[in-house]
Every structure is written in structure tokens, then in C-alpha cells.
N, C-alpha and C positions, 0 to 999 in steps of 0.2 A: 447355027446354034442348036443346041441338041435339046437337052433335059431342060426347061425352066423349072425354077425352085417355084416350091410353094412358100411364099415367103409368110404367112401367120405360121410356118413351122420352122422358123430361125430365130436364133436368138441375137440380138441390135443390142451391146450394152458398151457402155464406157470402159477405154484400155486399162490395166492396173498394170501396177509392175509385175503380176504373177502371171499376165499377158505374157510377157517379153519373150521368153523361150517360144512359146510358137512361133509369136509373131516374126523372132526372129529366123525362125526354120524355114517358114512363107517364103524370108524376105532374101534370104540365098539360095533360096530355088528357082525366086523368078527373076531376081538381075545378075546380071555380070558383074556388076559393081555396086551389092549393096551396102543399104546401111550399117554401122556397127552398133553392137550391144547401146553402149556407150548412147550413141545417137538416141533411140530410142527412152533410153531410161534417163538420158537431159531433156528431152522433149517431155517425158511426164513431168519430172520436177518444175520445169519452167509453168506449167500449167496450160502446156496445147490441147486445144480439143482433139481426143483421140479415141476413136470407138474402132471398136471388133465386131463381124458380127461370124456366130457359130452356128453349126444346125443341131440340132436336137442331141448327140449325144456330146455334144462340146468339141467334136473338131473345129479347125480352126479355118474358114471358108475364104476369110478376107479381112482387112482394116484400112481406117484412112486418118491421117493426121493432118491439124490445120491449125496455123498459128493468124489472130485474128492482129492487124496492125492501122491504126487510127479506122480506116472506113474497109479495109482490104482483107480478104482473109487469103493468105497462101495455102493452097494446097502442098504440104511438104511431101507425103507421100500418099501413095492409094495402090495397093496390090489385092491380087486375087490369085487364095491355091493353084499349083498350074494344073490340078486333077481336074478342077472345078470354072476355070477358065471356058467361056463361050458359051454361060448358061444363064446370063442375064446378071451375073451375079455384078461384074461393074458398073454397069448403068445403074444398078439399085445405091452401090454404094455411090456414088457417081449423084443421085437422087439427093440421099441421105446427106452428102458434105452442103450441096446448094441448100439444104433443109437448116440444117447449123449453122452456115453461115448467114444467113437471112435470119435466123432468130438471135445472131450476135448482132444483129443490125448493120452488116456488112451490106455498100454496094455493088462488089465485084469479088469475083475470085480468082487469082493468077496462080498459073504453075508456070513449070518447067517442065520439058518432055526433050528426049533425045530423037535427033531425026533421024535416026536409024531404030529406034521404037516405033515402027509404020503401025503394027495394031491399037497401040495407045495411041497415035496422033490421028486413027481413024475413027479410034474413040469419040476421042474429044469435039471433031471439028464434028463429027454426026450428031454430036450432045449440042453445041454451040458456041463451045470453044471457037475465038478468033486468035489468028495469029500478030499479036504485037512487036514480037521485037525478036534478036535474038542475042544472045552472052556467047560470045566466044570463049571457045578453050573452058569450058563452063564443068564438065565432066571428065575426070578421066578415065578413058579405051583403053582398047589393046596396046601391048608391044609401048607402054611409059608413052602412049600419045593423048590429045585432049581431045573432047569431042564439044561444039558446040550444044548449047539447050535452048530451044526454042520454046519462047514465052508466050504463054496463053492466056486471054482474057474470057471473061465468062461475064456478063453483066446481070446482074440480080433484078 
């Protein structure tokens, strides 16, 4: 890990739709297969909790979305710029979603993670992620194939 952020000098605020362009630019630089426009600007209307957080001149460092269902909140996504990748900056957001979700009154948090995503699943399992289950055929890879997504539990 290199640089830690000084985090009293970032800015943590709720996604907007005037978000989406960064957040979209993030979000094709750091997956193979991300999400579309589309995705993002259905997940505001629907009303997920979605925060950004920037550093001091508004670039865009990172976001995480989480849609909250009866006691569960999912984690739908979570990225961090890839300039800005290995500077504590996910475990903060990583921090932040367990923070949201505990004040929706959720007792768990699940995601999905790709097992061929080894630095997010080494994220997670060092945060306290367990692993529950897995969806086959859940993502699709390379070359029109599918990749399973191994499901994570986080207990609040």
C-alpha cells in the first residue's frame, strides 16, 4: 500500500445523476465487464443508496451502491479509480457501506465477487467477508463464456 489518504480531506457525499459520467468512466476502467449508463441511472431512480467519495478538487476516487431488501442490504457495486487503487481508499469505502447499512438497520451484507477478482476477494475475506454460496454461470467472461460469482456474507 503506498500513499494513505488523509481522509478529513475527501469529500463522502450522496451519488446524483451528474455523478454518472465519472462514475461511469471509474467503472470501465476497472472491469472487464462493467456496468452500463443504464444500470447506474436505474439504480438512482429506484432509490439505492449510492455515495461517491472525491478528494478535494472533485475527482472522482471511488463509489458504492447498495440496495437495502427486508433485513439485507446487497452490495451492488464498490470500485476504486485504478490511479488511486492500494491506498486504503476501499476499505474506507468498504468502512462506509457497513456504516449505511447498519443505519438502514440491516443485519448482513451480501455481495457477489468474481473468483478470478483475487484482489477483491482478498479484500473482502480480510474485512470479514465469509464465503456462502456460489451462482453459477452468474457473470459473463471472455470469448460469449460465463463466469461463476461467489457470494459473500458480512454479518453486522
Amino acid at each position: 500500500m503506498t500513499q494513505l489518504w488523509d481522509l478529513a480531506r475527501l469529500v463522502y457525499e450522496p451519488m446524483e445523476q451528474a455523478d454518472v459520467d465519472d462514475v461511469l468512466a471509474v467503472e470501465e476502467a476497472v472491469y472487464p465487464h462493467p456496468w452500463s449508463r443504464q444500470n447506474f441511472v436505474d439504480s438512482l431512480e429506484q432509490g439505492y443508496h449510492a455515495w461517491v467519495l472525491r478528494d478535494n478538487t472533485r475527482e472522482l476516487l471511488g463509489y458504492f451502491l447498495i440496495m437495502a431488501v427486508v433485513d439485507e442490504a446487497h452490495l451492488l457495486n464498490v470500485a476504486v479509480a485504478k490511479g488511486q487503487q492500494g491506498k486504503g481508499l476501499g476499505r474506507f469505502l468498504l468502512n462506509q457501506s457497513v456504516a449505511c447499512a447498519r443505519g438502514l438497520g440491516m443485519d448482513s451484507i451480501l455481495l457477489e465477487v468474481r473468483p478470478s477478482n483475487r484482489r477483491a476477494l482478498e479484500i473482502y475475506r480480510r474485512y470479514g467477508f465469509n464465503e456462502i454460496g456460489r451462482r453459477k454461470g452468474y457473470y459473463p467472461a471472455a470469448n460469449q463464456q460465463r463466469e461463476d460469482a461467489i457470494v459473500m456474507r458480512f454479518a453486522l
